[in-house]
C-alpha positions in Angstrom: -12.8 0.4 -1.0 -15.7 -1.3 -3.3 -18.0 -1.9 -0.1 -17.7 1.2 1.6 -18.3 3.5 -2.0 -14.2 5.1 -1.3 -11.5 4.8 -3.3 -7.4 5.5 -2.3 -4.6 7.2 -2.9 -1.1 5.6 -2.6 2.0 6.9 -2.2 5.2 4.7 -3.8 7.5 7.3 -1.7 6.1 6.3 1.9 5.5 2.7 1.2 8.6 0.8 3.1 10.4 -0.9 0.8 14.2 -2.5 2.0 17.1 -0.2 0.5 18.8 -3.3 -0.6 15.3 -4.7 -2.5 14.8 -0.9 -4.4 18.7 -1.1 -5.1 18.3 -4.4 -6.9 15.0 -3.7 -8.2 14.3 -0.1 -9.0 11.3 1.0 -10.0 10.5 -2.6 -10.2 10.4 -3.0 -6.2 7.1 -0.9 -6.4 5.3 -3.6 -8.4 7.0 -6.1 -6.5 5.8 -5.1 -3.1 2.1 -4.5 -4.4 1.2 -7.6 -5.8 4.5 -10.0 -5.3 2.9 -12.2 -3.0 5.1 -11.7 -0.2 3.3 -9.7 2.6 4.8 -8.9 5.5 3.1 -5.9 6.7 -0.1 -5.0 8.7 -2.3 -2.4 6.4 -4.6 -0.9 8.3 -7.1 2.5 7.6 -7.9 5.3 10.5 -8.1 9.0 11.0 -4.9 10.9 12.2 -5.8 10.8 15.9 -5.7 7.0 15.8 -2.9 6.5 13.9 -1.3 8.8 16.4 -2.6 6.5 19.5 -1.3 3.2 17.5 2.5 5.1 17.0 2.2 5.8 20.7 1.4 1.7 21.7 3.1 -0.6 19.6 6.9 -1.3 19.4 7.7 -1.2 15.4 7.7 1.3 12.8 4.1 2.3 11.6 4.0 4.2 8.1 1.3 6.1 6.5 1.1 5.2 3.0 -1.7 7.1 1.2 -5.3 8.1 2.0 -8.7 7.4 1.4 -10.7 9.9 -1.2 -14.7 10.0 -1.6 -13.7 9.3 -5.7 -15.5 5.8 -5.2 -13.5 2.4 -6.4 -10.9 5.0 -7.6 -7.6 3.3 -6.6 -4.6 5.5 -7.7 -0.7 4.9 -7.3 1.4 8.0 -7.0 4.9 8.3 -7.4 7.2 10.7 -6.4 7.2 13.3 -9.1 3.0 13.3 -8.4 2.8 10.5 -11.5 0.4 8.2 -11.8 2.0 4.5 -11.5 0.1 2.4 -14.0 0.1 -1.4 -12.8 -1.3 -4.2 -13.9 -4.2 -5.9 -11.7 -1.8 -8.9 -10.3 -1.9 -10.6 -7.1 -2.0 -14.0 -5.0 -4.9 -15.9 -3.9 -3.8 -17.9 -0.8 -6.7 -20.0 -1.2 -7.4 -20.6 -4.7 -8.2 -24.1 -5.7 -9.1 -25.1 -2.1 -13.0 -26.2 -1.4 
């Protein structure tokens, strides 16, 4: 978002989470799958038509989980009763400590 002056808007209801993982975890799985280290999805950004085009030729499931917003750097979590999610900036480096 940072180097193209956007910011983004996402959605804790549309981001796919396992049943079994929000069952164990609750609100917790939210937190988890933003910054637990574990990434098994393919995030991508495009306009409706091409998201449309992507749906049409791949074989899995592909999920809209926010939008982009001209508020630039603004990067906002929204759960499902249109609350702001407040997390703390966590992550993984893959390739910290390497030269």
């Amino acid at each position: 978002c940072k180097a193209s002056g956007v910011g983004a808007r996402l959605l804790t209801n549309q981001i796919p989470i396992h049943p079994m993982v929000r069952g164990s975890f609750g609100d917790d799985s939210i937190k988890l799958a933003l910054s637990g280290g574990e990434d098994y999805e393919l995030l991508f950004t495009a306009q409706g038509e091409v998201i449309d085009k992507v749906r049409e030729a791949v074989p899995c499931p592909v999920t809209v989980i926010g939008e982009i917003v001209a508020e630039p750097e603004m990067v906002k979590v929204i759960d499902e009763r249109g609350n702001e999610v407040k997390l703390e900036k966590e992550g993984w480096e893959h390739f910290a400590g390497r030269d």
